[in-house]
Backbone as a printed PyTorch tensor [residue, N CA C, xyz], in Angstrom:
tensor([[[-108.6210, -157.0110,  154.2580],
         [-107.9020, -156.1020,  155.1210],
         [-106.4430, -156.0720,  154.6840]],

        [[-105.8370, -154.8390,  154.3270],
         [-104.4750, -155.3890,  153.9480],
         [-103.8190, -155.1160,  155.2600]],

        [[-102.3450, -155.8150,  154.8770],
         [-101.4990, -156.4630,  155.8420],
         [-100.7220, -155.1500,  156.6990]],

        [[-101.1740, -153.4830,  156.3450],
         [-100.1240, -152.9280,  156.8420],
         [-101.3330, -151.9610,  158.2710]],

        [[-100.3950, -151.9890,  158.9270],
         [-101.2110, -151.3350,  160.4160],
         [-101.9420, -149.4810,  160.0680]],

        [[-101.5240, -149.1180,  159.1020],
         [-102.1290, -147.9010,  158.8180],
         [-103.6390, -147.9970,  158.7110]],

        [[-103.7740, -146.8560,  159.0710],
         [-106.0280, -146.5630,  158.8800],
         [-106.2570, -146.5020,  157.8680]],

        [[-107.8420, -146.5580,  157.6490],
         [-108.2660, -146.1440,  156.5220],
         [-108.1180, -144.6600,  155.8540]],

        [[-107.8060, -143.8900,  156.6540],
         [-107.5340, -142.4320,  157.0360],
         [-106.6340, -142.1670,  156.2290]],

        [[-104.8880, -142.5790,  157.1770],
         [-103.6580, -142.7470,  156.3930],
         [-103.4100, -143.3170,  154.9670]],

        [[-103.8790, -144.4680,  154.6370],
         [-104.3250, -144.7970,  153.3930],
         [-105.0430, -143.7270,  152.3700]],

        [[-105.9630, -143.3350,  152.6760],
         [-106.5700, -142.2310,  151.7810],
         [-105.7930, -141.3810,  151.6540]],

        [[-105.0450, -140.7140,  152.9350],
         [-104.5250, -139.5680,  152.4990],
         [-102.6350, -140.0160,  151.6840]],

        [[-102.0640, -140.9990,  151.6830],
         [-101.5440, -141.3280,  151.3910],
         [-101.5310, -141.4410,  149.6390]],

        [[-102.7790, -142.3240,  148.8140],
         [-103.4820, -142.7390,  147.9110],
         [-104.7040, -142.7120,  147.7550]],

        [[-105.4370, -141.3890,  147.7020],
         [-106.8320, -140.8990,  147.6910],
         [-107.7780, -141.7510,  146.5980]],

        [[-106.8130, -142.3480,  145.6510],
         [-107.7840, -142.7010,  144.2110],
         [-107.3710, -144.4410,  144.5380]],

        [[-107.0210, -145.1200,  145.3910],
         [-106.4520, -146.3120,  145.5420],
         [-107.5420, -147.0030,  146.0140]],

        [[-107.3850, -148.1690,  146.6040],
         [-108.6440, -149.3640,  146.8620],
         [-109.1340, -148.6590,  148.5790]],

        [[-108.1670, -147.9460,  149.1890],
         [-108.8810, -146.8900,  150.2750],
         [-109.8650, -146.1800,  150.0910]],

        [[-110.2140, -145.3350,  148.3380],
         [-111.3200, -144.5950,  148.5450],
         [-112.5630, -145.8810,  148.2430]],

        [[-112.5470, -147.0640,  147.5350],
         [-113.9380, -147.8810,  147.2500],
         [-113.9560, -148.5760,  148.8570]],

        [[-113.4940, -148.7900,  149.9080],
         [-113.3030, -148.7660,  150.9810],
         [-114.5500, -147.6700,  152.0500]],

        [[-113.9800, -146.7070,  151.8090],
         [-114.7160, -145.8280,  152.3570],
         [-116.1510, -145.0960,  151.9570]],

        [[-116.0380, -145.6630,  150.3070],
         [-117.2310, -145.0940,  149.8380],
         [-118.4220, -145.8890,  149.9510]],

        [[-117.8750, -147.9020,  150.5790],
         [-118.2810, -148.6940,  150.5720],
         [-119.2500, -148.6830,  152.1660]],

        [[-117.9560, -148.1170,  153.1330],
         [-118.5610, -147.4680,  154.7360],
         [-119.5480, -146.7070,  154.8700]],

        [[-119.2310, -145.7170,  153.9060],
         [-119.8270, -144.6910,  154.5280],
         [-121.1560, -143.8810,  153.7860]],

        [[-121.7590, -144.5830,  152.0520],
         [-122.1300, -144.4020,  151.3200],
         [-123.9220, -145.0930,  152.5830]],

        [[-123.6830, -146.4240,  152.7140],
         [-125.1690, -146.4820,  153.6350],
         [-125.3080, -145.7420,  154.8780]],

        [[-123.8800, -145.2740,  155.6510],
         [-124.5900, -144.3340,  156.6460],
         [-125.0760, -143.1870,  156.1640]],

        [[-124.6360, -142.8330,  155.4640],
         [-124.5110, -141.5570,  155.3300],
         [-126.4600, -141.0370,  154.5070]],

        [[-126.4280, -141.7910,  153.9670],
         [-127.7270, -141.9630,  153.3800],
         [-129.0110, -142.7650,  154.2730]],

        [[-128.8780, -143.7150,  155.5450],
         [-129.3890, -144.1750,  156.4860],
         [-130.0580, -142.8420,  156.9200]],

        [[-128.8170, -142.0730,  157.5040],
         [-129.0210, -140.5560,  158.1530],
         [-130.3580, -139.7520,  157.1710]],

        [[-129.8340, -139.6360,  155.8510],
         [-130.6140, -138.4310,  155.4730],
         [-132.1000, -139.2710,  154.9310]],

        [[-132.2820, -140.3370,  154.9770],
         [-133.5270, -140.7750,  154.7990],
         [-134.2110, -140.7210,  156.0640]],

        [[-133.8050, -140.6430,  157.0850],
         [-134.5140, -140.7190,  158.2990],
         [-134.8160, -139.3330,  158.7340]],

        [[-133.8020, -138.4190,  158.5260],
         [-133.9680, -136.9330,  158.8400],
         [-134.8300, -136.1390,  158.0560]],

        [[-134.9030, -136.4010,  156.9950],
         [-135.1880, -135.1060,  156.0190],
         [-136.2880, -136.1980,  155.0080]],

        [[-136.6780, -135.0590,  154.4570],
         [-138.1410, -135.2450,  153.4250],
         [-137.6590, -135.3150,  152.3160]],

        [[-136.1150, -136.1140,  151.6790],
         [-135.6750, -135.6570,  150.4300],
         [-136.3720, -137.0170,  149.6500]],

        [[-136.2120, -136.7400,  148.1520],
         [-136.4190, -137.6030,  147.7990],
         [-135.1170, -138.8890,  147.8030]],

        [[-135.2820, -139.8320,  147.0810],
         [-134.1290, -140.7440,  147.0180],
         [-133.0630, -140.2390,  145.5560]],

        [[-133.2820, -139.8660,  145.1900],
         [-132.6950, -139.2020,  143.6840],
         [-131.5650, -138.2200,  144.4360]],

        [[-132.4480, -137.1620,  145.8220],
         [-131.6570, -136.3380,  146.2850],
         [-130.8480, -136.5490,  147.3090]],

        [[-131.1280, -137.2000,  148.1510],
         [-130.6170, -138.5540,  148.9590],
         [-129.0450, -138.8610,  147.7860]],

        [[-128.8590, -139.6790,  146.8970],
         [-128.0270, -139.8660,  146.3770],
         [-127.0890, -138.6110,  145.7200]],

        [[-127.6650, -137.4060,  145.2240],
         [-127.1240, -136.6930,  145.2270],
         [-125.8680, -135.6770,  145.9940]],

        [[-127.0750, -136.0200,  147.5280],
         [-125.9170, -135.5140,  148.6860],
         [-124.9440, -136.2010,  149.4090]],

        [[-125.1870, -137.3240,  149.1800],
         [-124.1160, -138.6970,  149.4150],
         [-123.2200, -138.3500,  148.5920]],

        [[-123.3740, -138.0790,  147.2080],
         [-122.1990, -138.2830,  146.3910],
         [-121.1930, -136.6210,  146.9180]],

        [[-122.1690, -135.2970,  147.0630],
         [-121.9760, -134.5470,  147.2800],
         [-120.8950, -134.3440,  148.8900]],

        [[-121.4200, -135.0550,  149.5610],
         [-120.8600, -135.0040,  150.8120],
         [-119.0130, -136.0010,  150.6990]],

        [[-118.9950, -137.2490,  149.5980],
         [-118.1160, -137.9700,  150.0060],
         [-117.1020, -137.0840,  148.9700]],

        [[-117.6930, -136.3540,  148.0210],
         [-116.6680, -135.5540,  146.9600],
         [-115.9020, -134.8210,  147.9810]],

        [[-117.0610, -134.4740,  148.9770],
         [-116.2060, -133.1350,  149.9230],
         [-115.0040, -133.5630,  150.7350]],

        [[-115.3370, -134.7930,  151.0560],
         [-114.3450, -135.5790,  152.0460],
         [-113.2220, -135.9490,  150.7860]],

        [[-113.2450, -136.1410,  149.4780],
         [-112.0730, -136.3950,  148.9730],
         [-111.2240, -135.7110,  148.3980]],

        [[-112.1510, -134.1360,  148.4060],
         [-111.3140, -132.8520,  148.2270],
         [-111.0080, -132.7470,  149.5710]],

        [[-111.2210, -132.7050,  150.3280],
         [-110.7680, -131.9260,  152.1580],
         [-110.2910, -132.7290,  152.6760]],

        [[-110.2130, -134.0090,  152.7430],
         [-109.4170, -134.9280,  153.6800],
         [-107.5130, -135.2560,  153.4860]],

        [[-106.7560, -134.2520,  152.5120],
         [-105.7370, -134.2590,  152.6190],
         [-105.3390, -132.9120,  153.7160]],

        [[-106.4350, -131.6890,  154.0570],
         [-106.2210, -131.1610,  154.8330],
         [-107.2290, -131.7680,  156.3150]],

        [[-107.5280, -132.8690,  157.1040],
         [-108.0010, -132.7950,  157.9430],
         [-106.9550, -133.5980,  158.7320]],

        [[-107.0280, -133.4160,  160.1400],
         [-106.1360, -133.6570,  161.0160],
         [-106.7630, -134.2740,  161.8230]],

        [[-106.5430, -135.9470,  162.1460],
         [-107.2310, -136.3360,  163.5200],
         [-106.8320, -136.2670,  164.2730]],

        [[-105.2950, -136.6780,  164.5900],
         [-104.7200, -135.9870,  165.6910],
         [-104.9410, -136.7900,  167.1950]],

        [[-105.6750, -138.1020,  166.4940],
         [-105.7670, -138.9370,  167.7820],
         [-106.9690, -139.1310,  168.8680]],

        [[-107.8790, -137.4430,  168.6450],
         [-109.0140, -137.1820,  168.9700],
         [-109.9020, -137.8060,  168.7310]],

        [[-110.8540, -138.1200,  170.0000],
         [-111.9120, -139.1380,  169.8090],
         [-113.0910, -138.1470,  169.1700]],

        [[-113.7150, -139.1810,  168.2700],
         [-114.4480, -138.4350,  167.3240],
         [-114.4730, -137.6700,  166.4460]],

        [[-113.0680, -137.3200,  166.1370],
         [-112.6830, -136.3300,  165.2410],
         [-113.0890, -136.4570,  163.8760]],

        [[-112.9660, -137.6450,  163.3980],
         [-113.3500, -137.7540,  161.8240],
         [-114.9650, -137.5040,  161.9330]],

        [[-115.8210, -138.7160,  162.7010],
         [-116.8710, -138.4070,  162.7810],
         [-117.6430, -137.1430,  163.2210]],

        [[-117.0230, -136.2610,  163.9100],
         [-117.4430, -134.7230,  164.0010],
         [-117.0870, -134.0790,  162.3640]],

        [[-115.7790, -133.8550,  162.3870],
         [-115.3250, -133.2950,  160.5850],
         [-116.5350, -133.8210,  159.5390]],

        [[-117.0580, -135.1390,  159.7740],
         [-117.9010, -136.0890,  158.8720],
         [-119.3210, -135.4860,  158.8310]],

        [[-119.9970, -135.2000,  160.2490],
         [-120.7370, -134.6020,  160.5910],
         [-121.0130, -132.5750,  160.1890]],

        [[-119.6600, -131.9740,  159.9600],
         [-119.6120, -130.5570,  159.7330],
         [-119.9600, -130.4570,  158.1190]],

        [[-119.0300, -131.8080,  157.5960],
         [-119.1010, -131.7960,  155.8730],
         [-120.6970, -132.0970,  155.4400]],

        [[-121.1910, -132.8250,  156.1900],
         [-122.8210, -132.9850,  156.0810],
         [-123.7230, -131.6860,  155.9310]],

        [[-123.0780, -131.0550,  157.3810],
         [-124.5500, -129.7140,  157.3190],
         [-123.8850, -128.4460,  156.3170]],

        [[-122.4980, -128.6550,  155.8310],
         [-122.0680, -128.1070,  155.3890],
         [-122.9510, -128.2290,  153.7270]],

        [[-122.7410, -129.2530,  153.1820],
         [-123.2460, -129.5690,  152.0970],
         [-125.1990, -129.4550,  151.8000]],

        [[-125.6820, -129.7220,  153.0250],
         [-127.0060, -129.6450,  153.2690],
         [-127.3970, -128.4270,  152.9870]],

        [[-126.8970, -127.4510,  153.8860],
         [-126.9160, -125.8760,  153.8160],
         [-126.2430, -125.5090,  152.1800]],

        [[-125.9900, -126.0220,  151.6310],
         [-125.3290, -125.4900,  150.1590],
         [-126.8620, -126.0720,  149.2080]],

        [[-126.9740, -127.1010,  149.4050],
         [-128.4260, -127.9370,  149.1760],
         [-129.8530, -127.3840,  148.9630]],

        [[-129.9020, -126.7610,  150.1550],
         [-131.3180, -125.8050,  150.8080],
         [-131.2550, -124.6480,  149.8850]],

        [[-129.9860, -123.9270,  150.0740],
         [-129.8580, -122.5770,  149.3220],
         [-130.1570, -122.8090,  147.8540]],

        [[-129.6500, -123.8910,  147.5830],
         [-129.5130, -123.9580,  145.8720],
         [-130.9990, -124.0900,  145.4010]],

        [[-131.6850, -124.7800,  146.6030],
         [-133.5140, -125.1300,  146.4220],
         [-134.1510, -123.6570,  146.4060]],

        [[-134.0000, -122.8470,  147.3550],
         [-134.7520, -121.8480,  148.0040],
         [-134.9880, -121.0120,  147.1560]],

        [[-133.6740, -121.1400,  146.1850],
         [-134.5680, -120.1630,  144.4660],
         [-135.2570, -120.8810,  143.3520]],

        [[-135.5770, -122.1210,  143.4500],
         [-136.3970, -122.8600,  143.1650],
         [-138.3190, -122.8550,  143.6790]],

        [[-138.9380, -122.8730,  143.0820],
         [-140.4980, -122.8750,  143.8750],
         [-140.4000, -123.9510,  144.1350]],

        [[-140.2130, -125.3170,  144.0060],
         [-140.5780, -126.3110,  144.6930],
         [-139.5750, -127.4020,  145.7010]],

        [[-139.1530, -125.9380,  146.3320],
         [-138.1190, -126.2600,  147.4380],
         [-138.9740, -127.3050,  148.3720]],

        [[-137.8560, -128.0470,  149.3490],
         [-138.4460, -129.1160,  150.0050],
         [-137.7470, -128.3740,  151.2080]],

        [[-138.2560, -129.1800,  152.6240],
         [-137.2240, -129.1880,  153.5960],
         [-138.0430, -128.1780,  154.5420]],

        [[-138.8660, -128.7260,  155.5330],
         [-139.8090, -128.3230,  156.4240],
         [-138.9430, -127.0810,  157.5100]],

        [[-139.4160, -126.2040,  158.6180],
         [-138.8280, -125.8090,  159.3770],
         [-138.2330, -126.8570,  160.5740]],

        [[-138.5270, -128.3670,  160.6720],
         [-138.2530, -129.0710,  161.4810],
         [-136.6850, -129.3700,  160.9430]],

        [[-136.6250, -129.9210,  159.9900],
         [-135.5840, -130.1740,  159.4740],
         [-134.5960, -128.9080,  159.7540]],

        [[-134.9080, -127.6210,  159.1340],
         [-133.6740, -126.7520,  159.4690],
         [-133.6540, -126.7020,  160.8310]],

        [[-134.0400, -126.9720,  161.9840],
         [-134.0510, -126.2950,  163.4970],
         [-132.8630, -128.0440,  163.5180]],

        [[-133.5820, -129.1830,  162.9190],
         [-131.9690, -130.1640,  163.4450],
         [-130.9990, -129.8180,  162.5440]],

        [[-131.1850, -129.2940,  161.5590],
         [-129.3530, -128.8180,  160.5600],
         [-129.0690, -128.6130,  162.0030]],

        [[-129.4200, -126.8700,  162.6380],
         [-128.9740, -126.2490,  163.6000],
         [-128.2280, -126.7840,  164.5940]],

        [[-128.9130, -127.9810,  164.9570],
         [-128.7270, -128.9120,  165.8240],
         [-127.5530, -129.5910,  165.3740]],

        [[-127.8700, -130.1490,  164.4810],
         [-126.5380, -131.4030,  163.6540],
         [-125.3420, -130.4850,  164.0360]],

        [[-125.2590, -129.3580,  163.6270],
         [-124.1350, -128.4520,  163.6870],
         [-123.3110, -127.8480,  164.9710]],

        [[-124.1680, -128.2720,  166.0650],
         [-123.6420, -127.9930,  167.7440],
         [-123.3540, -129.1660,  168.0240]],

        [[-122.2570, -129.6610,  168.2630],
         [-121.9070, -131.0520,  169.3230],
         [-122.2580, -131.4510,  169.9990]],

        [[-123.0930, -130.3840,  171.2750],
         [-123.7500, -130.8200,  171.8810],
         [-124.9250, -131.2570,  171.8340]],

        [[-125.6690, -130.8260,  171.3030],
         [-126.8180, -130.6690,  170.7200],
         [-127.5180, -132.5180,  170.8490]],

        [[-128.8430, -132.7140,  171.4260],
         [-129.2070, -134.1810,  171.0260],
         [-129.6420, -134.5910,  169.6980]],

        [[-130.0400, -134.0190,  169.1620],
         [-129.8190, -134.6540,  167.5880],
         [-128.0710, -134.9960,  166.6750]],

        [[-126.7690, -134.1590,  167.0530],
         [-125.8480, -134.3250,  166.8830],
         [-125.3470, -135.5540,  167.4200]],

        [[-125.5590, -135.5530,  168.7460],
         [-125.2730, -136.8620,  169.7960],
         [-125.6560, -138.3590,  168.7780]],

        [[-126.9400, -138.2880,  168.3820],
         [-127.7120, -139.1260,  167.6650],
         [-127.2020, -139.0660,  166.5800]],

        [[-126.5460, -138.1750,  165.9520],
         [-126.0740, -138.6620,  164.7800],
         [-124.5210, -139.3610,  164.9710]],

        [[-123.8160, -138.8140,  166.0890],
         [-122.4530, -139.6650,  165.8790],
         [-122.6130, -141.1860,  166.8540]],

        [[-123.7190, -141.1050,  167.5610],
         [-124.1660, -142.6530,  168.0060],
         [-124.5250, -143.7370,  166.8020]],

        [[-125.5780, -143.0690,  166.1550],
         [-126.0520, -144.0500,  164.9290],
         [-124.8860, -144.0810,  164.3380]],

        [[-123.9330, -143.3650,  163.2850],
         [-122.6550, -142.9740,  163.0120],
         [-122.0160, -144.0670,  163.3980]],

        [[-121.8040, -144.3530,  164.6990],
         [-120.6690, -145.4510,  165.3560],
         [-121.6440, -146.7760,  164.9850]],

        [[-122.9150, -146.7550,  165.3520],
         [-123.2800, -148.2860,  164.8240],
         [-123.5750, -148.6210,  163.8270]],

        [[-124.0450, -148.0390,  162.5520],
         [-123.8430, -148.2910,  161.4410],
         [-122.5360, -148.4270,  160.9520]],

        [[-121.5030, -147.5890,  161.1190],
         [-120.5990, -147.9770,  160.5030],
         [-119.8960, -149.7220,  161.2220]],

        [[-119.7070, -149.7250,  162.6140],
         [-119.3230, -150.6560,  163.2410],
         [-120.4870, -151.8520,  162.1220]],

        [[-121.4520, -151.9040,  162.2080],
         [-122.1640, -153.0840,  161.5610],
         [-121.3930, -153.5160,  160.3720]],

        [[-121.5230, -152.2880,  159.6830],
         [-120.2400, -152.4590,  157.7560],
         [-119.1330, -152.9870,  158.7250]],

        [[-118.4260, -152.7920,  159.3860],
         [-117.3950, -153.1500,  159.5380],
         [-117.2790, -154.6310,  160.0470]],

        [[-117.9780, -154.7770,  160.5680],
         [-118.3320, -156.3710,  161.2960],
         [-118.7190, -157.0140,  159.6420]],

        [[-119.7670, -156.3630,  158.9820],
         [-119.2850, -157.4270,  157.7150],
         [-118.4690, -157.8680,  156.9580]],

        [[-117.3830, -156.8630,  156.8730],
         [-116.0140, -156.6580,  156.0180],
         [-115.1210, -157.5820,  157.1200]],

        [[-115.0460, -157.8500,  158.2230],
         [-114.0690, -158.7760,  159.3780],
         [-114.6340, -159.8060,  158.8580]],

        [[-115.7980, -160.2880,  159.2230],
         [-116.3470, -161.6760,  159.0060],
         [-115.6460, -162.6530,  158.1440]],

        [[-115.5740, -162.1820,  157.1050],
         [-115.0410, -162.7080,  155.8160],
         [-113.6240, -163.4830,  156.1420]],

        [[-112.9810, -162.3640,  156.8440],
         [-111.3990, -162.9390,  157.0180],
         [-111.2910, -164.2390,  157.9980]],

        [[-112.7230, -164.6270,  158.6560],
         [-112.8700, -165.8670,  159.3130],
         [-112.6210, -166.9170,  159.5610]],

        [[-112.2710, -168.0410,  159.2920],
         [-113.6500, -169.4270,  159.5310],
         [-114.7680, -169.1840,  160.2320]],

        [[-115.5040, -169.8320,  160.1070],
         [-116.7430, -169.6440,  160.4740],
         [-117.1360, -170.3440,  162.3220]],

        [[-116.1970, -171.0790,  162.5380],
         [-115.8830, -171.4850,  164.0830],
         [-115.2770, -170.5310,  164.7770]],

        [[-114.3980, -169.5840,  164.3330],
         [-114.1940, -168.4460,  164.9960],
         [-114.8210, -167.3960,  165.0340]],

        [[-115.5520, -167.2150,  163.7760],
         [-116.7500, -166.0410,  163.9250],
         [-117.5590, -166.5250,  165.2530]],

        [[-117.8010, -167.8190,  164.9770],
         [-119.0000, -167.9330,  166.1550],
         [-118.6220, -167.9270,  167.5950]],

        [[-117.8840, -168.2080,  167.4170],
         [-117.0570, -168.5600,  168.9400],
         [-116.6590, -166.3880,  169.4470]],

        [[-116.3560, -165.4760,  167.9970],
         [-116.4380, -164.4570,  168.7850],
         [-117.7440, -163.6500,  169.0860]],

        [[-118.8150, -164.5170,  168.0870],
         [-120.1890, -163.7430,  168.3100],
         [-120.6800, -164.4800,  169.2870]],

        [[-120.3850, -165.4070,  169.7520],
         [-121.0180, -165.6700,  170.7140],
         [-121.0560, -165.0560,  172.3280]],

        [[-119.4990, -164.4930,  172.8140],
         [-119.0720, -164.2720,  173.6900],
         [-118.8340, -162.6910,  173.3350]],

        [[-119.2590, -161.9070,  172.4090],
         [-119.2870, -160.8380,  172.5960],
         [-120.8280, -160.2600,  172.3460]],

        [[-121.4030, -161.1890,  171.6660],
         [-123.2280, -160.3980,  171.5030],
         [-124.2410, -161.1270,  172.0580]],

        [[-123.5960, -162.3120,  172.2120],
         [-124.3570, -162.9430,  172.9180],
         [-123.9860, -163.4630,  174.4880]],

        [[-123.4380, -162.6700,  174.5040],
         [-122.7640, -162.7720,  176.4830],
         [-122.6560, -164.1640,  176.7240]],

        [[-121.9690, -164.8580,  175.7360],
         [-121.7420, -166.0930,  176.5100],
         [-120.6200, -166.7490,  176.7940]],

        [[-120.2840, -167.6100,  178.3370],
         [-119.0520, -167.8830,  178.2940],
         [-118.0420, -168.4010,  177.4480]],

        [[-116.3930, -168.0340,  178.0180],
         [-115.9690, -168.8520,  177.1880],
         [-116.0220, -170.0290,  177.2030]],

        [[-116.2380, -171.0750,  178.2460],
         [-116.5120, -172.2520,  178.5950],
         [-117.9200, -172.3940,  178.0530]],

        [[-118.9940, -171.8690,  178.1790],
         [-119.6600, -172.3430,  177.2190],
         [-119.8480, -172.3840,  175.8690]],

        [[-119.2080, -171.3640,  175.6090],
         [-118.6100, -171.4380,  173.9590],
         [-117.7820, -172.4400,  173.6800]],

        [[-116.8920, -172.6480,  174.3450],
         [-115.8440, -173.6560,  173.6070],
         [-116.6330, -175.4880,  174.0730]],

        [[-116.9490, -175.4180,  174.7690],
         [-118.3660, -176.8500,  174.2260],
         [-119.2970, -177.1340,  173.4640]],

        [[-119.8700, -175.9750,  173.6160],
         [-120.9040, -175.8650,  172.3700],
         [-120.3480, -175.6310,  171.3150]],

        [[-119.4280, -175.3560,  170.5800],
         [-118.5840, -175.8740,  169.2750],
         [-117.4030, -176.2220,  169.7920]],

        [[-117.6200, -177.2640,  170.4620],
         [-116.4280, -178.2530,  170.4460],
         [-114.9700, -177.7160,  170.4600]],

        [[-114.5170, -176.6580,  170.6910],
         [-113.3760, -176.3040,  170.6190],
         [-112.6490, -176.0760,  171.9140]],

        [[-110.9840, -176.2120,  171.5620],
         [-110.4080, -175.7570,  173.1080],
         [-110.6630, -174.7980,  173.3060]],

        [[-110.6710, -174.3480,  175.0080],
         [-110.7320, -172.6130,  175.4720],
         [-109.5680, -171.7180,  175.0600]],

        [[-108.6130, -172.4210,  175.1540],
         [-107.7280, -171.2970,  174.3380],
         [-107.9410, -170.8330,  172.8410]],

        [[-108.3860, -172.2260,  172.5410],
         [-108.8180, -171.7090,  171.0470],
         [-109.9740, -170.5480,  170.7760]],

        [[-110.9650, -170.0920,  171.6170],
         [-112.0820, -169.3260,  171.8500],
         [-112.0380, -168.2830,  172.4900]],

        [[-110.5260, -168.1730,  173.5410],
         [-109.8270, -167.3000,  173.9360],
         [-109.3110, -166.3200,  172.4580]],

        [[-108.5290, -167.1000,  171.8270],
         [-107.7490, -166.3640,  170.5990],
         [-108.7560, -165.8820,  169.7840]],

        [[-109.9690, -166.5470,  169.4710],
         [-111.0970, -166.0250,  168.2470],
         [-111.4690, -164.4470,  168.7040]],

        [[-111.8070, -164.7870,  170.0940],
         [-112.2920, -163.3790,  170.0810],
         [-111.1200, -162.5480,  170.1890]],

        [[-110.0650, -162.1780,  170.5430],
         [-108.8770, -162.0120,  170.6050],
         [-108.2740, -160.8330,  168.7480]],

        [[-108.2130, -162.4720,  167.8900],
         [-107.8510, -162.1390,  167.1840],
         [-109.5030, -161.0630,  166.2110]],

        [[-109.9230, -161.0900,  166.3850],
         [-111.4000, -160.7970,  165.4330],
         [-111.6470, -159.1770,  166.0280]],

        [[-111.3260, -159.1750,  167.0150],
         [-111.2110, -157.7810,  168.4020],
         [-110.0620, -156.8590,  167.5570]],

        [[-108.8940, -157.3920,  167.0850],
         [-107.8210, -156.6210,  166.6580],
         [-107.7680, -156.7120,  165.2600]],

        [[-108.6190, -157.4950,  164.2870],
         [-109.0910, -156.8770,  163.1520],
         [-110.0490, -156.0150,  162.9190]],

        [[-111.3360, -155.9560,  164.0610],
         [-111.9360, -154.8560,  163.9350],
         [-111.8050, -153.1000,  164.4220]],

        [[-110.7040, -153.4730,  165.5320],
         [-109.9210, -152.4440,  165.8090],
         [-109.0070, -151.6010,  164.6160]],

        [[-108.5060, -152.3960,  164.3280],
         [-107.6140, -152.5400,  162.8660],
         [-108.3950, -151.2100,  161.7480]],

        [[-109.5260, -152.1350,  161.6540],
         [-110.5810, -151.4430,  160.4290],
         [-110.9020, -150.2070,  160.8980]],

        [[-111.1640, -150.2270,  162.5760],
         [-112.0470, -148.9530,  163.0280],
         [-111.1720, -147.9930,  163.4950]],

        [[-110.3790, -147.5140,  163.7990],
         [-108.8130, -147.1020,  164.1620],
         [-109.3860, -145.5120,  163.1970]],

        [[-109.6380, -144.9920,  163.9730],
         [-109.5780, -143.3950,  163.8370],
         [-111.0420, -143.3650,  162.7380]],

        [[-111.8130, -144.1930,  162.9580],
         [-113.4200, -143.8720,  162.6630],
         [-114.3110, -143.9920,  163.8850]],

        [[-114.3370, -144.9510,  164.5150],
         [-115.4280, -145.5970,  165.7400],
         [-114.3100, -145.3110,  166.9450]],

        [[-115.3830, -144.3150,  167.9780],
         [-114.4510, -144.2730,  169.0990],
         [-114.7120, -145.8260,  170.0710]],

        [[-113.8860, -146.2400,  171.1590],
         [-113.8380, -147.5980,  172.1890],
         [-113.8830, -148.7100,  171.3290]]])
């Protein structure tokens, strides 16, 4: 994590070709592909294709996108560059004979593409927990491993701080601060990607 309070966001748009874009390509390369293996009938060849296709788009367009503070904003923009690229995808197939991509699939593009929509919903839910998971792996690291536990314990595993700080032996203030400090590195990381 480096030491300065800017996003991953600001960073990119700051230094698009810097250790911000293997960062993001590192985030957002398994959701993004999680998504289209579960949605669609592509193969994995094409699967990788539109991953690469979709994050090119975000590194041409993300010196013009604006979050602006808005909850969900990247992940909606993230979500438009998807059906955006999908729909470029389909077309490029459709003069092809051995186009893929059932009528189920286009009726959720449709979907993906309304906010409201429950397949959209589902995509910026999964969206927030996949990425939150990458991100919980990338915190971990900056650890000891008595404070990881002491914050997984009392945040996934609902357990007190008093019983946390006995069961590894530590003071309560000390189990106070783990989760504390581990809360404001993952904030840190997630800061204009994961809304709450």
């Amino acid at each position: 994590m480096s030491d300065t309070s800017l996003s991953l966001l600001d960073d990119l748009k700051r230094q698009p070709d810097g250790p911000a874009w293997g960062r993001l390509v590192d985030l957002y390369t398994p959701v993004l592909r999680g998504w289209l293996r579960r949605y669609s009938d592509l193969s994995a060849a094409d699967v990788d294709d539109l991953v690469q296709d979709v994050l090119l788009a975000v590194a041409r367009d993300l010196p013009k996108f604006d979050h602006a503070g808005r909850p969900g904003a990247f992940r909606g923009w993230l979500r438009t560059v998807l059906v955006h690229r999908l729909k470029h995808f389909w077309r490029s197939r459709d003069r092809r004979p051995a186009a893929v991509g059932g009528s189920d699939f286009a009726g959720d593009l449709r979907q993906l593409e309304d906010a409201g929509t429950p397949v959209s919903r589902l995509f910026d839910h999964e969206h927030d927990v996949r990425l939150l998971g990458r991100l919980l792996d990338q915190v971990e690291v900056q650890f000891a491993p008595a404070t990881w536990q002491a914050f997984r314990q009392q945040v996934f595993d609902g357990r007190s701080p008093d019983q946390v700080a006995t069961e590894l032996k530590m003071p309560l203030h000390s189990v106070y601060a783990a989760k504390s400090r581990v809360l404001q590195a993952l904030r840190t990381l997630a800061r204009g990607l994961v809304d709450g």
